[in-house]
LOMIKE-897696 format. One record per residue (C-alpha): x, y, z; residue number from 1; residue in three letters. Coordinates in steps of 0.25 Angstrom, whole numbers. Example, Ala and Ser with C-alpha at 12.3 -4.5 7.8 and 13.67 -1.06 7.14 Angstrom:
2
<atom <49 -18 31> 1 "ALA">
<atom <55 -4 29> 2 "SER">
! end
This chain:
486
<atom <24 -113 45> 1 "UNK">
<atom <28 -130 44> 2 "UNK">
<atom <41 -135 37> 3 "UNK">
<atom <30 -143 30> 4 "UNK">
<atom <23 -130 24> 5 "UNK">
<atom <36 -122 21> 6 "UNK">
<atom <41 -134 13> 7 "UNK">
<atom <26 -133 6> 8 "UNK">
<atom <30 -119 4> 9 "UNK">
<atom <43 -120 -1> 10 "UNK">
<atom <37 -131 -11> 11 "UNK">
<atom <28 -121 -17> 12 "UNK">
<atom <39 -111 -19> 13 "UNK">
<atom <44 -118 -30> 14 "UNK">
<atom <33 -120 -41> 15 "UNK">
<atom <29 -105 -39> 16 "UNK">
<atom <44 -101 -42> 17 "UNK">
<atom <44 -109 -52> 18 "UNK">
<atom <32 -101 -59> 19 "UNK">
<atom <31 -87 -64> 20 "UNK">
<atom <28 -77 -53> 21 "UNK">
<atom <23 -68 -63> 22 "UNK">
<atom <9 -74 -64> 23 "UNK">
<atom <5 -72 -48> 24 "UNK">
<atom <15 -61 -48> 25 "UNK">
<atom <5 -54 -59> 26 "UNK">
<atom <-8 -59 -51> 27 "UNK">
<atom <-3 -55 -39> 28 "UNK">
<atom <-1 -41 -45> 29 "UNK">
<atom <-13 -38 -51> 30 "UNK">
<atom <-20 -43 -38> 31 "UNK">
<atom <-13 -32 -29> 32 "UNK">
<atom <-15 -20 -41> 33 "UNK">
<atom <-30 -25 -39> 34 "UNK">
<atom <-26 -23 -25> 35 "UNK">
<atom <-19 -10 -23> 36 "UNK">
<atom <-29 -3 -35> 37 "UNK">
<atom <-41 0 -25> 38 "UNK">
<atom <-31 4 -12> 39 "UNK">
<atom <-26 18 -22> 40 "UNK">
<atom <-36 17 -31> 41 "UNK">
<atom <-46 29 -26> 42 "UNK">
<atom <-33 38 -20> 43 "UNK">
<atom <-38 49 -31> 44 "UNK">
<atom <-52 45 -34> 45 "UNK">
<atom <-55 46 -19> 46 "UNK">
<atom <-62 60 -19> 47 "UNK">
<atom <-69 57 -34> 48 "UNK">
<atom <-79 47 -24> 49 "UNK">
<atom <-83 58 -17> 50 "UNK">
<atom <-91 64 -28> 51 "UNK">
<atom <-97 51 -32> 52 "UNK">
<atom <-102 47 -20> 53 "UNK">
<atom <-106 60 -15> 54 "UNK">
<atom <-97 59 -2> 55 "UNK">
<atom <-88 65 5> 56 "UNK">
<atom <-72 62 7> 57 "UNK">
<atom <-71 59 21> 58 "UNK">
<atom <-81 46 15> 59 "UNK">
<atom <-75 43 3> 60 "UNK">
<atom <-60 43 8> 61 "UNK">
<atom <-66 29 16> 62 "UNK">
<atom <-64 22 0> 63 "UNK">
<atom <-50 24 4> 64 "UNK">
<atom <-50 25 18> 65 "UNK">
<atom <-59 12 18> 66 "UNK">
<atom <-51 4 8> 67 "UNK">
<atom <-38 7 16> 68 "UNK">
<atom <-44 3 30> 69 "UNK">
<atom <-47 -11 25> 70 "UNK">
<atom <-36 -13 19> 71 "UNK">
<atom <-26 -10 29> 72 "UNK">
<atom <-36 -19 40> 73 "UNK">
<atom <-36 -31 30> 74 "UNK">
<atom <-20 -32 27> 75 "UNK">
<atom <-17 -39 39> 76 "UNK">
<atom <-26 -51 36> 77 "UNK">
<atom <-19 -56 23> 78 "UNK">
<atom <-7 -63 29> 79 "UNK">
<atom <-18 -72 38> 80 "UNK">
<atom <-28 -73 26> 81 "UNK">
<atom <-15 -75 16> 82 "UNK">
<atom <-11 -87 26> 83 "UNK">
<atom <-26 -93 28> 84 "UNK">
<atom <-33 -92 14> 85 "UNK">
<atom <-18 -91 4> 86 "UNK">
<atom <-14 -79 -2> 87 "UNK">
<atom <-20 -83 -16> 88 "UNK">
<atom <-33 -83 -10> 89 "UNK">
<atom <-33 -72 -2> 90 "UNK">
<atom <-27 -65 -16> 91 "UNK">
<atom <-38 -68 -24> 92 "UNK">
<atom <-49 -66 -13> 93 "UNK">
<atom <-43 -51 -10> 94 "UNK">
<atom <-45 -50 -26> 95 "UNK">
<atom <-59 -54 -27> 96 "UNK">
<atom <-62 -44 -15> 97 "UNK">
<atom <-56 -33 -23> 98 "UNK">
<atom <-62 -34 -35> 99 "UNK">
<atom <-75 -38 -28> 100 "UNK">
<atom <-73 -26 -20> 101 "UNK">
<atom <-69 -16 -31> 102 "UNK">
<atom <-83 -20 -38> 103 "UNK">
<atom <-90 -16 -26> 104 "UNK">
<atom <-83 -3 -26> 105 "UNK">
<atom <-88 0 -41> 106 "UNK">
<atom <-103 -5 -36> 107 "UNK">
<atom <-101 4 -25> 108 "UNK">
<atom <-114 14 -22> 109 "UNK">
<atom <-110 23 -12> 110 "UNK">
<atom <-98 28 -5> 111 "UNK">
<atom <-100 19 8> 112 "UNK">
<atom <-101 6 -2> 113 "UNK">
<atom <-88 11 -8> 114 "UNK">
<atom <-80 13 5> 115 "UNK">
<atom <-86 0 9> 116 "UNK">
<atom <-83 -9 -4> 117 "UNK">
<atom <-69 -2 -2> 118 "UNK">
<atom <-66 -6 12> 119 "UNK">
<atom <-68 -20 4> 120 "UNK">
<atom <-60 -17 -5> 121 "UNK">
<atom <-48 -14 4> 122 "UNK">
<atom <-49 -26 13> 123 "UNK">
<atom <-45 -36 0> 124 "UNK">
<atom <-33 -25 -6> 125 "UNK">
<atom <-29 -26 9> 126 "UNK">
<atom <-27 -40 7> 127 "UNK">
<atom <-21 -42 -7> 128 "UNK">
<atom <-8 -34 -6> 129 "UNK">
<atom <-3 -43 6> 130 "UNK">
<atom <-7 -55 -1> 131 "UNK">
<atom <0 -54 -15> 132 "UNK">
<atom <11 -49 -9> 133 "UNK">
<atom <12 -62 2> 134 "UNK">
<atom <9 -72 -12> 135 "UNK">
<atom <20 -65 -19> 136 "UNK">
<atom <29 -70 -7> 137 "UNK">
<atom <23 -84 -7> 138 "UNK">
<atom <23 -87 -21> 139 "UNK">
<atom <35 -80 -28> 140 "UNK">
<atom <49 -86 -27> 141 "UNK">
<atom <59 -76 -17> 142 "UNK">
<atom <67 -72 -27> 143 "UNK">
<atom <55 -69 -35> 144 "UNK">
<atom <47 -60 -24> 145 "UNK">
<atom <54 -48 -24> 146 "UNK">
<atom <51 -45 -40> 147 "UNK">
<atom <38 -51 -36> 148 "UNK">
<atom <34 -41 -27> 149 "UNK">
<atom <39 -29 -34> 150 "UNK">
<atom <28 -32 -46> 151 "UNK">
<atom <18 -35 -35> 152 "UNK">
<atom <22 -22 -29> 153 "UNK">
<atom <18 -17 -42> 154 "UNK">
<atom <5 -18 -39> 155 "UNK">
<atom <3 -6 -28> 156 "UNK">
<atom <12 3 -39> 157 "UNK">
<atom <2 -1 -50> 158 "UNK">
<atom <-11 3 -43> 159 "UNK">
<atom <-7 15 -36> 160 "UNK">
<atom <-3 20 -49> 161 "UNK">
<atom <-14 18 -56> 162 "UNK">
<atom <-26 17 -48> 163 "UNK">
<atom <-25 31 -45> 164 "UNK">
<atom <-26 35 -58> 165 "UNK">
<atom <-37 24 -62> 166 "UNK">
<atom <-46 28 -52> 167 "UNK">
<atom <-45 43 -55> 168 "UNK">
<atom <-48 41 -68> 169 "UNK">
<atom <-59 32 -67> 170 "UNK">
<atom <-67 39 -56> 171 "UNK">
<atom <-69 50 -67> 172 "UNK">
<atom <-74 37 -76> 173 "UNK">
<atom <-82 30 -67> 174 "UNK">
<atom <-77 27 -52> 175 "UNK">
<atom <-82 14 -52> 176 "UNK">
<atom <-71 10 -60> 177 "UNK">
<atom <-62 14 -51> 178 "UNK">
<atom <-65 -1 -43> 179 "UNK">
<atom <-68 -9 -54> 180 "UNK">
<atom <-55 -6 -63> 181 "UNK">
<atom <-47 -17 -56> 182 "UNK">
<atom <-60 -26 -55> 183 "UNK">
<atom <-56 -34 -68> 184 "UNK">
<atom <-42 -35 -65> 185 "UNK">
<atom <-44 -42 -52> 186 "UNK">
<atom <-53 -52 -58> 187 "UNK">
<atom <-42 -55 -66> 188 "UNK">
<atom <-32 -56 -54> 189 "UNK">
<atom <-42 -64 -46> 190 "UNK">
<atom <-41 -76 -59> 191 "UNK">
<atom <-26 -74 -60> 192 "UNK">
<atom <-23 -76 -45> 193 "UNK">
<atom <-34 -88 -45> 194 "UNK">
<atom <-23 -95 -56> 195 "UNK">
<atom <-11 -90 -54> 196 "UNK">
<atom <-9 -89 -38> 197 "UNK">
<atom <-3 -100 -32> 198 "UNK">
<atom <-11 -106 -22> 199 "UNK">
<atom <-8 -106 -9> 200 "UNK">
<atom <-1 -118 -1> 201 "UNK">
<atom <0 -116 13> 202 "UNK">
<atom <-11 -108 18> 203 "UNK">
<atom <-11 -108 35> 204 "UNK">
<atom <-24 -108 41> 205 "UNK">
<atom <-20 -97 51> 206 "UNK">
<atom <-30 -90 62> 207 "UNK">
<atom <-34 -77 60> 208 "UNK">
<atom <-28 -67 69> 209 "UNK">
<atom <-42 -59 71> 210 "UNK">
<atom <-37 -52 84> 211 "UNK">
<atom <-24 -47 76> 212 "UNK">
<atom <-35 -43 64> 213 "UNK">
<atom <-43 -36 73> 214 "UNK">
<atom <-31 -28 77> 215 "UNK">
<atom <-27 -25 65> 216 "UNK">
<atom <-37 -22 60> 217 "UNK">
<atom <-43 -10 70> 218 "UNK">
<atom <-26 -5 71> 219 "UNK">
<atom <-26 -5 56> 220 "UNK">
<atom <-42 2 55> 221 "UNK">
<atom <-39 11 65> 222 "UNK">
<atom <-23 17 59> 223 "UNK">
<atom <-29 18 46> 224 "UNK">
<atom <-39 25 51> 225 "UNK">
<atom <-32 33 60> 226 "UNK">
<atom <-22 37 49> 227 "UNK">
<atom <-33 39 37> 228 "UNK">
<atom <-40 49 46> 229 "UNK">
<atom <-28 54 53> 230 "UNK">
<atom <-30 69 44> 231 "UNK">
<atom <-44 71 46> 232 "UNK">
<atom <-46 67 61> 233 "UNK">
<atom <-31 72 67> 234 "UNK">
<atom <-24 68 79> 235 "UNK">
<atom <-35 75 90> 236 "UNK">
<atom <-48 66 85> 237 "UNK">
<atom <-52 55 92> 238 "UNK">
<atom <-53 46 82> 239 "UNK">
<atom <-38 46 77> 240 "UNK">
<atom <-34 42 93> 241 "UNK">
<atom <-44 31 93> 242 "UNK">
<atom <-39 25 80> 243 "UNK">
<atom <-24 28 84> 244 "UNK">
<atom <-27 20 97> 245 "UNK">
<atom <-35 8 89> 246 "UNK">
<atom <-23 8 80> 247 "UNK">
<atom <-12 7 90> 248 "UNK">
<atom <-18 -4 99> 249 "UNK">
<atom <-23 -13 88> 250 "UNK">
<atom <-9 -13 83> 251 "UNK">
<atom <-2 -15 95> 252 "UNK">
<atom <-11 -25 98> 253 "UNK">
<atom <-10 -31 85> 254 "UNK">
<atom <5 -31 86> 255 "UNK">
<atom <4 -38 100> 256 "UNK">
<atom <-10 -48 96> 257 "UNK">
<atom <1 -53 83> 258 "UNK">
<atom <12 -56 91> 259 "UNK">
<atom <6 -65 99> 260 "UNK">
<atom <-4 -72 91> 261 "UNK">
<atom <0 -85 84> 262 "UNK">
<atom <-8 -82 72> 263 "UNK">
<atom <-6 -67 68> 264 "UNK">
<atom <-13 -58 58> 265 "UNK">
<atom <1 -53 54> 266 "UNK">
<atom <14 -59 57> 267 "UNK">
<atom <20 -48 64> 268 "UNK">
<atom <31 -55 68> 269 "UNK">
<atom <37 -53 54> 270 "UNK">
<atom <43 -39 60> 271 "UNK">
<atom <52 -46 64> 272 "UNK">
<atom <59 -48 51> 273 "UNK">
<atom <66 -35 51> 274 "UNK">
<atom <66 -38 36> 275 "UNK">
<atom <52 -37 37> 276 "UNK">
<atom <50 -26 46> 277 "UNK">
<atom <61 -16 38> 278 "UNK">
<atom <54 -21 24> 279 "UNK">
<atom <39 -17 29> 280 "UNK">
<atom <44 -3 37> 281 "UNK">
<atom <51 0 23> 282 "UNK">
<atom <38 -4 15> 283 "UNK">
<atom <30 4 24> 284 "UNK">
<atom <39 18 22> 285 "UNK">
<atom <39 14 6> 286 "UNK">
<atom <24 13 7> 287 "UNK">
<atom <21 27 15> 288 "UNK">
<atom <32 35 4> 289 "UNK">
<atom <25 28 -7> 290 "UNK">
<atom <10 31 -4> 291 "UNK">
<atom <14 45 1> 292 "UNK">
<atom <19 47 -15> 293 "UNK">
<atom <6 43 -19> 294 "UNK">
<atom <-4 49 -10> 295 "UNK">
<atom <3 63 -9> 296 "UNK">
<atom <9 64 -22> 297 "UNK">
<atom <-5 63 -29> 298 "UNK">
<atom <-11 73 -21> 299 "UNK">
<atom <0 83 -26> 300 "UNK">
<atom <-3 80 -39> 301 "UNK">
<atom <-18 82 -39> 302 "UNK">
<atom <-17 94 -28> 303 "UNK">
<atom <-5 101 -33> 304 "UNK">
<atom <-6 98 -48> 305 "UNK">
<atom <-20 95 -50> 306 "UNK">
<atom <-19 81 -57> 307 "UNK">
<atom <-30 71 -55> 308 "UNK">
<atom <-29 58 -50> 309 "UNK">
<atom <-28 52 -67> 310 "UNK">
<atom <-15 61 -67> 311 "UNK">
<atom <-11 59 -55> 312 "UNK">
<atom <-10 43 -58> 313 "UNK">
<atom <-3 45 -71> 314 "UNK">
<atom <8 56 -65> 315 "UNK">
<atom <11 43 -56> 316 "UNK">
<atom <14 32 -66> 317 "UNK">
<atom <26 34 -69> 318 "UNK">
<atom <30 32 -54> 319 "UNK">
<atom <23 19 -55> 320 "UNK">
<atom <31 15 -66> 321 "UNK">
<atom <42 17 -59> 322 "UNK">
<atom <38 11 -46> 323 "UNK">
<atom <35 -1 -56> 324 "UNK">
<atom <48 0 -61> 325 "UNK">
<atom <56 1 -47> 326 "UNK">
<atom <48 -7 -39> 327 "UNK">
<atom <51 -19 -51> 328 "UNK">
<atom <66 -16 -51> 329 "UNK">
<atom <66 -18 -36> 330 "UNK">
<atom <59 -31 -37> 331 "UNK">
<atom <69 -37 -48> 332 "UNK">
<atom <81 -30 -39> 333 "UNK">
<atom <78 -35 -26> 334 "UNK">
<atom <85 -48 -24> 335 "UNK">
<atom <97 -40 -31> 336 "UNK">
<atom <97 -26 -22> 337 "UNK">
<atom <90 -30 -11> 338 "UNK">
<atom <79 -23 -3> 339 "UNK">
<atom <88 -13 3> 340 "UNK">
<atom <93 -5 -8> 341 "UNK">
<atom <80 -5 -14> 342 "UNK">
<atom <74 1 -4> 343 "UNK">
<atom <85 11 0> 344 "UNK">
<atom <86 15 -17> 345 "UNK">
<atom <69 16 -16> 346 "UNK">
<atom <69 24 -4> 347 "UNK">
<atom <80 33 -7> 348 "UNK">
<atom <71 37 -20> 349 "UNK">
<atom <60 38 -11> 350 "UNK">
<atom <66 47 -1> 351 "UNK">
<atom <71 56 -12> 352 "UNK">
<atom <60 58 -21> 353 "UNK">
<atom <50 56 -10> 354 "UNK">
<atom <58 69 -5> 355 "UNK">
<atom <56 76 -17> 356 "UNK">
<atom <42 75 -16> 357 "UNK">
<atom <42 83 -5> 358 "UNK">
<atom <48 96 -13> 359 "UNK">
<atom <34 95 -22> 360 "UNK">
<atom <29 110 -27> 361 "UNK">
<atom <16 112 -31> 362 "UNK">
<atom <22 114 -45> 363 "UNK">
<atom <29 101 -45> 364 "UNK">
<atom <30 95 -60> 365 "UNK">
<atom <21 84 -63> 366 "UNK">
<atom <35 77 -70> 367 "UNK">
<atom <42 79 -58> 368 "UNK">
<atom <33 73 -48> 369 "UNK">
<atom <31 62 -57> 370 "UNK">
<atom <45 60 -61> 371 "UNK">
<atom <48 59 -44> 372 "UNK">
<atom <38 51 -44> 373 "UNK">
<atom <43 40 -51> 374 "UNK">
<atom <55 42 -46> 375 "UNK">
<atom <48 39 -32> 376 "UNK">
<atom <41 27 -35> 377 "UNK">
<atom <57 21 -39> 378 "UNK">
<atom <60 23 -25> 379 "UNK">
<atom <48 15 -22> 380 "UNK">
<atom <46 5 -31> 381 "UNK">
<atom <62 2 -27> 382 "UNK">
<atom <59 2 -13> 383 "UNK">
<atom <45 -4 -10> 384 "UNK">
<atom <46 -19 -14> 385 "UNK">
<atom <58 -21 -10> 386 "UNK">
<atom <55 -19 5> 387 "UNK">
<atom <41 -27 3> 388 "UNK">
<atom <50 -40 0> 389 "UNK">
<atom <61 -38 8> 390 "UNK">
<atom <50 -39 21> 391 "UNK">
<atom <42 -51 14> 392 "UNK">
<atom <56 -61 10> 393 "UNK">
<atom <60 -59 24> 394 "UNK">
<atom <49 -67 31> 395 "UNK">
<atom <44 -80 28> 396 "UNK">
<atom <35 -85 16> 397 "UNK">
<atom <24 -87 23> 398 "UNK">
<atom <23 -77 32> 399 "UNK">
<atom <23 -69 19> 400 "UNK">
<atom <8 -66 20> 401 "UNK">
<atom <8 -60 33> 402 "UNK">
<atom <21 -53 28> 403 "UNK">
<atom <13 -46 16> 404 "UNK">
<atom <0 -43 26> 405 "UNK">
<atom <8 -37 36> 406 "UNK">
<atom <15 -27 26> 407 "UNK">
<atom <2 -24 20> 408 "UNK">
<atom <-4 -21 31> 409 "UNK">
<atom <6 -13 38> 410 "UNK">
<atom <9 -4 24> 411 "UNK">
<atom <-6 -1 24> 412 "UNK">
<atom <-8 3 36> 413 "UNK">
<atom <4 11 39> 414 "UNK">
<atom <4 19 23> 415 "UNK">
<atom <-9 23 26> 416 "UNK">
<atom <-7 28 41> 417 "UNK">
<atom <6 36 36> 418 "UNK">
<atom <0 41 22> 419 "UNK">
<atom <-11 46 31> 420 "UNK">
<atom <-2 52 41> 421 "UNK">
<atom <6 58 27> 422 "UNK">
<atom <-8 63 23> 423 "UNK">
<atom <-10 69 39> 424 "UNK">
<atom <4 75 37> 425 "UNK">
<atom <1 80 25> 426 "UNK">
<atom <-10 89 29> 427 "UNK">
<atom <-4 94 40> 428 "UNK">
<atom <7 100 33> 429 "UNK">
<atom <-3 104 23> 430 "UNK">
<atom <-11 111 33> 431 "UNK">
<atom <2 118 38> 432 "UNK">
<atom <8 121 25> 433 "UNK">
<atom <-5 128 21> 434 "UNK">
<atom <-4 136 35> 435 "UNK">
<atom <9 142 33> 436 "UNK">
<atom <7 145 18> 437 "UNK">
<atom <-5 153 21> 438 "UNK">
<atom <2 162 32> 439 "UNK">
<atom <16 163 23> 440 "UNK">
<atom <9 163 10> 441 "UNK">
<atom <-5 167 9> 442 "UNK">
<atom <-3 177 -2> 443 "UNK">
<atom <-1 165 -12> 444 "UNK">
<atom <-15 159 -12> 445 "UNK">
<atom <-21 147 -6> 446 "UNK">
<atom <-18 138 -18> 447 "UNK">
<atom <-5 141 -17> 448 "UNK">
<atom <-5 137 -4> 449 "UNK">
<atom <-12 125 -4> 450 "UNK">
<atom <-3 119 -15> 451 "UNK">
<atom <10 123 -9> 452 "UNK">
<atom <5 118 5> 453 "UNK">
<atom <-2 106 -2> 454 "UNK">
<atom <13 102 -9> 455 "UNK">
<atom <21 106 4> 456 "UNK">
<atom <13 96 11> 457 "UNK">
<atom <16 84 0> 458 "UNK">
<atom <31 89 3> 459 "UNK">
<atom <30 86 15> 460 "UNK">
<atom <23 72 16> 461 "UNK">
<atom <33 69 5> 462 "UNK">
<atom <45 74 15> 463 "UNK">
<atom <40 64 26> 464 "UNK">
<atom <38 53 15> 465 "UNK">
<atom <53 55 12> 466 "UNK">
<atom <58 53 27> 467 "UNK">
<atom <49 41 29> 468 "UNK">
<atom <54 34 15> 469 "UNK">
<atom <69 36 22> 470 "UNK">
<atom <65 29 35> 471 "UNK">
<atom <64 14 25> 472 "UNK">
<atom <80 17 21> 473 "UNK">
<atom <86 11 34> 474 "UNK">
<atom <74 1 34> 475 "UNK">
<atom <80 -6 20> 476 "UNK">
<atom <94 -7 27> 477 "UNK">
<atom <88 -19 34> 478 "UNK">
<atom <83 -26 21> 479 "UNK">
<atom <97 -27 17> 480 "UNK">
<atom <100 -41 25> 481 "UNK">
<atom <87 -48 17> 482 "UNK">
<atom <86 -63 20> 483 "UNK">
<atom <72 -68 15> 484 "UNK">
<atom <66 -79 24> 485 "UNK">
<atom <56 -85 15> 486 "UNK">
! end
């Protein structure tokens, strides 16, 4: 970047600080919830399509399977399409293909147009999350970012916990609600962001990396793949070699084809920031523990306790609440305790109450588990924005976009690879669980069984859970020297 566009840069600095925030603070909210709604939203309805399409799973699981394939592909592109087209643009056109997208879901006439409109759908809430959080970089004030980004961060908490519940209840309504619900708010976000975002200034006419794409692309296809199917085809089938080998080569070539390239896809080179690197290894473990609560958590409730997916949601709000609460204290906190003891207070919550969870009985009180819960979601909410900004102050402004595409794609691919492999793991013990009860204890019925091996399995995903959320303690030590560079 030229001294002449750094002193451009620093001369819009300025006259966004000295505006409210709030205004693109709130666009830049409601855009990501429009975002993040379809990515949970059809966690517990998944199994209702298959009745109204007359399907079976092994198709329907492509709504999901689909939807996460093309968004983990398309999170690399942001930091170039971010650098070339602005990040307002690329905001509001990622909007538009959402909400464009979500009416084509509703309209949907069979099963395949639905897995299809949904592949859609992901490649633009692949690209939204990277590029709010790059603008919240480039547009607020340092001393303003940390706060900043815990209410963005808000917008993950908010749609996980109540798209579940939304779509559940409005699958029994009528499905097609299910995609049109955010409809009218995006429309709303799109005229919002068109007044309020600041235009961008500097835009660089950079080449596309379209080797690096390509590479990225088949690597990022072919783990997702490997790791969604990784249960139903096991280790010995010739598909899960082929697509471990795709895998592997596309990303060492990838890593390779980067650093040598003038004009990469992703700035690899931003691992060389231990700042950064500790900040996205600490994000990625945060990640894994908070998914894990709930994907497997859910599936106790409704397995073990019989709630549907409407009561499930409700048992979770008040986690959310306080994930609100924790993760806003930690944004307004930052500056003052710094990243470190944040994280090391979030994950010692994490460690322990995730470690209770792996003591569940099948009789477990509804109160307790939501009381954990919340007590859960403090640890995190503590925890996970601080080691967001702690790896975006320490690299340069305008490397900021790159920055957010790189994070994004990196924490897509690598929490569904390890939630898969949690899913895999869980199984297998299942499967072993349910052996050793039926020679030890046969005598007590085969519900029994299940349910007992069923919990002791959730116990057991909870356990590993536990020991990975400790690896990030050591991690935040290096957060503790922070000198941001932007």
């Amino acid at each position: 970047m030229s001294v002449d566009a750094r002193k451009l840069a620093v001369q819009t600095l300025p006259a966004t600080a000295r505006k409210s925030i709030w205004p693109a603070l709130i666009t830049l909210f409601f855009g990501s919830f429009v975002g993040v709604y379809p990515v949970v939203s059809l966690n517990v309805s998944l199994h209702g399509f298959i009745g109204i399409f007359h399907t079976e799973l092994i198709t329907v699981q492509w709504i999901v399977t689909g939807f996460t394939l093309a968004a983990g592909v398309i999170a690399p592109v942001s930091g170039y399409a971010g650098d070339r087209f602005g990040g307002k643009r690329l905001f509001i056109f990622s909007l538009v293909g959402i909400t464009a997208s979500s009416i084509l879901c509703a309209l949907a006439w069979n099963i395949y147009a639905l897995i299809a409109f949904r592949i859609l759908q992901g490649l633009f809430c692949g690209l939204i999350s990277p590029v709010a959080l790059a603008m919240i970089y480039q547009t607020v004030p340092s001393d303003k970012q940390p706060f900043a980004v815990s209410i963005w961060s808000f917008s993950t908490v908010l749609g996980t916990a109540l798209a579940p519940s939304i779509s559940g209840w409005l699958q029994d309504y009528d499905w097609h609600w299910i995609f049109l619900v955010t409809v009218p708010l995006g429309i709303a976000v799109i005229i919002a962001a068109l007044r309020i975002l600041p235009s961008d200034h500097l835009l660089r006419r950079a080449k596309l990396d379209v080797i690096g794409l390509i590479l990225a692309a088949a690597g990022s296809l072919s783990l997702l793949l490997l790791f969604g199917n990784m249960h139903q085809w096991g280790w010995q089938a010739a598909p899960t070699w082929v697509c471990l080998i795709i895998g592997v080569t596309c990303g060492i070539g990838f890593v390779i084809h980067e650093l040598r390239t003038e004009s990469p896809l992703l700035q690899l080179r931003l691992f060389r920031s231990a700042m950064f690197t500790a900040s996205l290894s600490i994000s990625l473990i945060l990640s894994v523990a908070l998914y894990a609560g709930i994907y497997f958590i859910p599936l106790y409730l409704s397995e073990m306790q019989g709630l549907s997916s409407f009561q499930v949601g409700i048992l979770f709000l008040p986690a959310a609440f306080c994930l609100t609460c924790a993760t806003f204290f930690s944004g307004q906190f930052y500056t003052k305790l710094g990243p470190a003891t944040l994280i090391i207070a979030g994950g010692l919550i994490l460690i322990l109450t995730t470690y209770h969870f792996s003591h569940l009985h099948p009789t477990s009180t509804l109160f307790s588990i939501m009381l954990w819960l919340s007590i859960r979601n403090i640890g995190t909410g503590l925890a996970m924005t601080p080691a967001t900004n702690a790896g975006m102050i320490a690299i340069p402004r305008e490397l900021s976009g790159h920055a957010s595409a790189l994070i994004n794609w990196i924490r897509q691919v690598f929490s569904a690879m390890t939630l898969s492999l949690l899913t895999s793991f869980f199984y297998m013990r299942l499967d072993i669980h349910q052996s050793h009860l039926l020679k030890d204890e046969a005598s007590k019925g085969a519900s029994w069984i299940h349910k007992t091996a069923y919990t002791l399995s959730v116990n057991n995903v909870f356990l590993i859970s536990s020991l990975l959320i400790a690896l990030a303690l050591p991690l935040a030590l290096i957060l503790r020297k922070r000198k941001p560079t932007n």
